[in-house]
N, C-alpha and C positions, 0 to 999 in steps of 0.2 A: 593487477589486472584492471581491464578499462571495462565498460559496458558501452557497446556500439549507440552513438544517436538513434533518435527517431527514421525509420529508415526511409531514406530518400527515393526518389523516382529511381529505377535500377538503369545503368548504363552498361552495356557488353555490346561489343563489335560483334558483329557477325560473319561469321566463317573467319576471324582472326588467322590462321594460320595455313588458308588458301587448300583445305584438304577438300572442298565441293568447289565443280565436279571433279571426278576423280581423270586426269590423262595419262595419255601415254607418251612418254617423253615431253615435248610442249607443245603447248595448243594454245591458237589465239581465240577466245571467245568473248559472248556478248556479257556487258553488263549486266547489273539487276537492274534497269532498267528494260533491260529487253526480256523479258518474263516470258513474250510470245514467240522467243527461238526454242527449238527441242533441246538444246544446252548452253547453260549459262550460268556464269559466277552470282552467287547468292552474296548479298552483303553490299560488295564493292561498286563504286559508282565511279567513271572518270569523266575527263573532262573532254576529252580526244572527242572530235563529230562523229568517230565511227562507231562510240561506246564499247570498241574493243579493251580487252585485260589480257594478257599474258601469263597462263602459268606453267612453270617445270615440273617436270617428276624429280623426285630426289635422284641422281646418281647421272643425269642427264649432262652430257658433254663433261663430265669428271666432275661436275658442282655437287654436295652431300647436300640435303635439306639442314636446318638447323631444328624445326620441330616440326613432328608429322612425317610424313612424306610426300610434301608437295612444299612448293616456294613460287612468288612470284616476283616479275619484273617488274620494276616502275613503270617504261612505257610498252607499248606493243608495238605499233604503227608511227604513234605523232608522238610526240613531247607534250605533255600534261598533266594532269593531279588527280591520283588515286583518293579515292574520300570516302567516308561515310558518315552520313547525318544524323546526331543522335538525341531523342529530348532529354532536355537537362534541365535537375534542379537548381536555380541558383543556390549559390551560396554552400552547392557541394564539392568535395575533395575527390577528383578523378585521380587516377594515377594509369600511368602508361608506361610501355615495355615493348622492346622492338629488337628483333636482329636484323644485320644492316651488313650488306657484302659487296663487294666490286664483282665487275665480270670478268675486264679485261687489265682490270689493275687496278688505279686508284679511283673511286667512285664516290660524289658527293651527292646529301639529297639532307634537304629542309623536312623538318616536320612542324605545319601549320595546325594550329588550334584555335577557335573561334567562332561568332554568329557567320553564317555563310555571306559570302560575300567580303567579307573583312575578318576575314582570320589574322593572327600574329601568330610569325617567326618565330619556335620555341626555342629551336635548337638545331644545328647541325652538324651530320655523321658523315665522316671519310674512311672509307675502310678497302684495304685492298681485297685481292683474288684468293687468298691463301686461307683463309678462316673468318668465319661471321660475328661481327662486332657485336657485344650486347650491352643494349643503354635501355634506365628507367628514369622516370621521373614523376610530377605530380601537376595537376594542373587545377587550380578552384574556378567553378565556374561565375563568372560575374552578375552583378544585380541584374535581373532583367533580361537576363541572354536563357530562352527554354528552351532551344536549337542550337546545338555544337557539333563544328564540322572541324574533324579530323583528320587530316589530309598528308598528302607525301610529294614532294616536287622535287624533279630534280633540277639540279644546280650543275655539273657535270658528272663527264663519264670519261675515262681511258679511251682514245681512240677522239678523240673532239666528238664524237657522238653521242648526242645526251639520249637520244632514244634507245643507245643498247646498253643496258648496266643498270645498277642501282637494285640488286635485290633485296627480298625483304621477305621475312619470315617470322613466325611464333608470336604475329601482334595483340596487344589487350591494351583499351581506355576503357574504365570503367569504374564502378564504385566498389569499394571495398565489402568483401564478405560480410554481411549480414543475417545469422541463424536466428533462425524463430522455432521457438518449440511450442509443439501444443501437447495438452496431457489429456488422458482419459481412463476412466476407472469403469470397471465393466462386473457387473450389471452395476447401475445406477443408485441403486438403493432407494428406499430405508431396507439397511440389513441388519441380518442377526450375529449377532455374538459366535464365530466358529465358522463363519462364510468363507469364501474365500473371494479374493479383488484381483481380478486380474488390472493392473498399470499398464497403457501403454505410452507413450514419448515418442513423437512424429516432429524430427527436425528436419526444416525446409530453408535452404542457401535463398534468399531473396535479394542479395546484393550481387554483384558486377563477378567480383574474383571469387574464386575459389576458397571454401574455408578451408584451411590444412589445421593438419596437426585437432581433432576432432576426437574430442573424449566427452563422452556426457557419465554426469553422475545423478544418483538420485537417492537419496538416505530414506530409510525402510521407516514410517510414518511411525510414531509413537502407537501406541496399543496395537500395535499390529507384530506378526512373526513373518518374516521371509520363509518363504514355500522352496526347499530345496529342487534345484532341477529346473526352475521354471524360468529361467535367461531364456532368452530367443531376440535375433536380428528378422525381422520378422518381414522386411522386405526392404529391398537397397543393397550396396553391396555388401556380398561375407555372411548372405541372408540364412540362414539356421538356426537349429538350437544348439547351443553355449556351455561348457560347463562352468561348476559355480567359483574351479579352481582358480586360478589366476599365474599367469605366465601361458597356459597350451592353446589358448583361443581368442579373441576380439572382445573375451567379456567375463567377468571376474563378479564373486557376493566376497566382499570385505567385513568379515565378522567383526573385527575389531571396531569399524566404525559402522556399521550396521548400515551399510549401502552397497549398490550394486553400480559394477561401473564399466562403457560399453566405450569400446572404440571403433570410431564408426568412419566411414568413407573410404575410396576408392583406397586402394593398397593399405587400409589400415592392418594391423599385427599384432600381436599378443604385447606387444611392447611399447607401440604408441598409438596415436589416431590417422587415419589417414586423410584423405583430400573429397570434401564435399563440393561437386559443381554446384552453379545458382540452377533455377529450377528453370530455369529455357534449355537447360541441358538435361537436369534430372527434374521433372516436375513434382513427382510425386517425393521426391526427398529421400528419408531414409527411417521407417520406424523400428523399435523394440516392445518388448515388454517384459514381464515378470510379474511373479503375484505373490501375496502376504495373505495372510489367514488371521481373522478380527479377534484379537482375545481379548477374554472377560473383561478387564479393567476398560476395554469401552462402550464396553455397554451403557445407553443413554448419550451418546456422547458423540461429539465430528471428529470424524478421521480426514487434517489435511496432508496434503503431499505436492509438493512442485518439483519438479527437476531442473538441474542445471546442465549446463555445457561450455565448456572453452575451446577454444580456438584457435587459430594465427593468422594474420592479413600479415600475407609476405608479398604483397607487391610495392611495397617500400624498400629504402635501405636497409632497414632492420625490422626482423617480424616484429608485430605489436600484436598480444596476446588479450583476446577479446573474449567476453562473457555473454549468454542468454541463459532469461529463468522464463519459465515456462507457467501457463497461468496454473492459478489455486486448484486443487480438485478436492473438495469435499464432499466426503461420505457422509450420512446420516447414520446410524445405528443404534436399533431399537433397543429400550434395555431388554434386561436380564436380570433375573432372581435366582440364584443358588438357593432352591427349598428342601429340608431334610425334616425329614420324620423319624423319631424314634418310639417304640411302642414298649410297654413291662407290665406284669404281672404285681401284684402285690402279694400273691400265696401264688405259686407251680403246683402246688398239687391242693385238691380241696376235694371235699363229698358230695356226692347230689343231694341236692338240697339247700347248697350252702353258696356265698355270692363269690362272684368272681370279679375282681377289681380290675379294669385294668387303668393307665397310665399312659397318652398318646401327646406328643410333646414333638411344635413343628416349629421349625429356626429357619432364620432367613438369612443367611449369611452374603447374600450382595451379589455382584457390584451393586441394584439398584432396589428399589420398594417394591414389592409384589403386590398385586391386585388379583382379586376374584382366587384367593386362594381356599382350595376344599378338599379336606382328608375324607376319602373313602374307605369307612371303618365298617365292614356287614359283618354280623355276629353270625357264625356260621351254626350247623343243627346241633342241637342239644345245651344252648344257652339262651333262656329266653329275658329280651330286654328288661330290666330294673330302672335306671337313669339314667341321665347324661349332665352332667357337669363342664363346661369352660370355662376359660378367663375370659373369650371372646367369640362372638357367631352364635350359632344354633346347632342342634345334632337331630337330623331325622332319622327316626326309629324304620321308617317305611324303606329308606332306600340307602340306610346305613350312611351316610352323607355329612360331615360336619362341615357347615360356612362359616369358613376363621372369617372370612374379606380381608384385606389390606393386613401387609405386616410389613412393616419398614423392616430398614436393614439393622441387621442383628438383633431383630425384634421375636421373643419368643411365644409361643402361646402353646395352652396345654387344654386338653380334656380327661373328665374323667368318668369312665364308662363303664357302669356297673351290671352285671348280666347274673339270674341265677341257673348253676350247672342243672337239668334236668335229666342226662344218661351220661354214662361213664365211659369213661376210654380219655383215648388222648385229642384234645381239641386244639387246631392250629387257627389261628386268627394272626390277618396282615391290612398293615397300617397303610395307605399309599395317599401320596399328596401329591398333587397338581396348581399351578397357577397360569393367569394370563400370559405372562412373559415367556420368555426363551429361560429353558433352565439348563446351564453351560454343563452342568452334572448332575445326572439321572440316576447313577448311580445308589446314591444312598435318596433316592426318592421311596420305597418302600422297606418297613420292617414288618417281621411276623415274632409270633408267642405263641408255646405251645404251653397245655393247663393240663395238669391229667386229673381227672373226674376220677375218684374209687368211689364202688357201690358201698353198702351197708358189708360190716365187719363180716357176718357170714358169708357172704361170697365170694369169689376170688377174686383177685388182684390184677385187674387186665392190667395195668405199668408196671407189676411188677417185672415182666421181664419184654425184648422186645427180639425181634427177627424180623 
């Protein structure tokens, strides 16, 4: 595969293929020149004093169109040169394509390329009455030449009359398909751990020809999950949402290599891409999207993504298969702390009067450090505060409260919290921890112990039995 140059100044004929305005059988009208007639050929300029152009309808005196359904005549009125003007880069590669017919039989006509005024001779077609010749070729433009006139002259016609003959249909000079892709990640971030991104991919044809054969891919960013469902051609042609299968529709998620891949442009098909015009035709291009959901591993961490796309410039002899990548898009993503709490009893069952121990033990298991982290432990009626012991932070008595702060990853810290039992029954206490960050699982963020308090031996046994 190639990757297209720097893309040059864009080159396309205008009205190539004589379809504006639209007639009825054939009409002689004004050039583009003559802008101030109520109809007139857009594009085409000649040389005739009366700025007239000639065009057929397909089917008109037994002649078919070769593309479209309209063609025109070289002259109308006079013998003179069909042209159009078009800025050029030096030093880029045009390529041309033309169909080329008799009227009355055998019909010759020059095609001139060059600064106006001194064009050169590219080539010349003779083609009889019976079927429409088709010839391409290429043309580089020269140092110093920004102005290139493309022109059609005829040479003769059947009949010694060079003013009737020389048709010509389905023309293109211009520069070769050129795709740009631009990328974008929606919302913008700093995000959290479990978001979800929507991607979308806006490829826009900014060269001459048409890109064909158009298939974009885009592999599914590291730390991140493809969002089943979520394909969409989201405006351009074959514009809807997509399934993720592959074969029934213009767009396919490839498990195996963990990307999603879209065929895009005009008649594209479950089985290949099809044909992007340059943006004087389709301005707005053709986007997509899709979206992935940010998992734990990246939390703290840039989520990049670029897309590709290939292509074919077949206005050569043989298609040459072209590439565009699509700029960086980087997500930000804030971390994340997996914090867990576990809470135990040193005695389950104990008498009033006597301490109740417990045991509160909080792990960080990642992806990132946790900050401002604090187990809320409130001793609930009928134990009243003794102590509080940690490996780290402090424990308020007032508001049940311990401040571990900071615990790296796989960092663990413990309290120990002593209460004496003052009435009996069954006492539940629950351990719940919290930190500054996104916690990917809440899960196991709180535990609870239950303590059963027995009075003095005389009295019954409220645990002894339960309903």
């Amino acid at each position: 595969m190639a990757t297209p140059p720097a893309v040059p100044l864009r080159v396309a004929l205008v009205n190539g293929s004589f379809e504006q305005p639209a007639v009825t059988n054939f009409e002689i009208l004004p050039d583009a020149s003559q802008t101030q007639a109520p109809k007139w050929v857009p594009g085409w300029l000649t040389t005739a004093t009366d700025h007239m152009v000639e065009l057929w309808r397909s089917g008109f005196n037994g002649v078919p169109s070769a593309d479209g359904l309209q063609f025109a005549e070289l002259n109308a009125n006079q013998v003179s040169t069909l042209y159009q003007d078009l800025p050029t880069t030096p030093g880029t590669k045009l390529y041309w394509r033309l169909y080329h017919r008799g009227r009355q039989g055998q019909d010759t006509m020059a095609l001139d390329i060059g600064a106006p005024g001194s064009a050169v001779e590219q080539r010349r077609f003779t083609d009889g009455n019976t079927a429409w010749g088709y010839y391409t070729g290429t043309y580089t433009v020269p140092a110093g030449q920004t102005l290139t006139r493309f022109a059609f002259r005829s040479i003769s016609a059947a009949g010694g009359n060079r003013g009737a003959g020389n048709f010509l249909d389905g023309i293109f000079f211009g520069t070769a398909p050129y795709v740009l892709l631009t990328k974008t990640a929606v919302p913008a971030g700093p995000l959290e751990v479990g978001d979800v991104v929507t991607y979308r991919v806006t490829a826009k044809n900014e060269g001459g020809g048409a890109a064909e054969n158009l298939v974009l891919t885009d592999v599914v960013p590291a730390g991140t999950t493809y969002l089943p469902g979520s394909l969409r051609i989201v405006d351009g042609p074959n514009a809807g949402v997509k399934s993720d299968v592959k074969g029934d529709d213009q767009a396919y998620y490839d498990a195996a290599a963990n990307q999603v891949v879209f065929h895009l442009g005009n008649n594209a098909s479950a089985a290949a891409g099809g044909s992007l015009p340059s943006t004087e035709t389709q301005p707005a291009g053709t986007t997509v999207e899709y979206r992935v959901t940010i998992d734990r591993a990246s939390g703290g961490k840039q989520i990049s993504n670029t897309a590709t796309a290939s292509y074919e410039n077949r206005l050569g002899d043989r298609p040459e298969t072209l590439t565009s990548t699509s700029d960086e898009q980087v997500t930000e993503v804030k971390p994340a702390a997996d914090l867990t709490v576990a809470k135990a009893a040193d005695a389950t069952t104990v008498t009033v009067g006597q301490t109740v121990t417990y045991r509160v033990t909080v792990h960080n298991t990642g992806p990132n450090d946790a900050t401002g982290v604090t187990v809320t432990d409130q001793l609930p009626e009928g134990l009243t505060f003794l102590s509080a012991d940690g490996t780290t932070g402090s424990y308020d008595r007032a508001t049940g409260q311990w401040a571990v702060g900071d615990l790296a990853v796989d960092a663990t810290a413990t309290l120990v919290l002593r209460a004496k039992a003052t009435k009996a029954g069954r006492i539940g206490n629950t351990a719940t921890v919290t930190g500054n960050e996104k916690d990917p699982d809440t899960t196991d963020n709180a535990d609870s112990v239950t303590v059963c308090v027995e009075p003095a031996p005389s009295c019954c046994d409220p645990c002894s039995t339960e309903k």
